[in-house]
Phi, psi and omega in degrees: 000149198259099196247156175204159170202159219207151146218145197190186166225161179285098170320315189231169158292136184276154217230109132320117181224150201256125171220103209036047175077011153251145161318106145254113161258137179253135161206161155271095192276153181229122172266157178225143188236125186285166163178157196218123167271158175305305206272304191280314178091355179322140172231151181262146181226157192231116174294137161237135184239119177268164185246128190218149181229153182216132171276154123079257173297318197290271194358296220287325180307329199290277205337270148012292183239027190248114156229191175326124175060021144253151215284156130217160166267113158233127170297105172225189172218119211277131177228144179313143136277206189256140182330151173250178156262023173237048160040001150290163165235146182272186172229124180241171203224130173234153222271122181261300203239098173222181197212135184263162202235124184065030175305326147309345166268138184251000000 
């Protein structure tokens, strides 16, 4: 089974869409991966941006207590999404498991 788990913050606020009367939300997480160059000692940090869909409860709970930048860990499962036309497939990650990380902090 392909299971991934990720922490990251929410690029936008999540936008709730009814899709044949179940919740569906597409939202974005953005990750950041450290590195220290050799030559220099610098260390640098590099945005990765993932795509994630959450159904029904989970959706409606993101929507509900999630906005722009607040963290979460999400447990997903990577699935082709729908062709593009430069015959590629993106890869979206649906949400099995997730957790907000500080909600209480403002």
């Amino acid at each position: 089974m392909n299971i991934c788990n990720f922490t990251g913050f929410l690029l936008d606020d999540p936008e709730l869409s009814p899709d044949d009367g179940v919740s569906h939300l597409v939202f974005k997480l953005i990750t950041y991966t450290y590195r220290r160059s050799k030559s220099t000692g610098e260390k640098s940090r590099i945005p990765t941006v993932l795509t994630f869909e959450a159904w029904h409860t989970g959706a409606e709970t993101i929507a509900k207590l999630a906005k722009k930048g607040t963290k979460m860990t999400v447990s997903a499962s990577a699935r082709n999404s729908m062709p593009h036309t430069n015959g590629y497939n993106d890869i979206v990650f649906r949400v099995n498991e997730f957790d907000f990380g500080c909600l209480n902090q403002e």
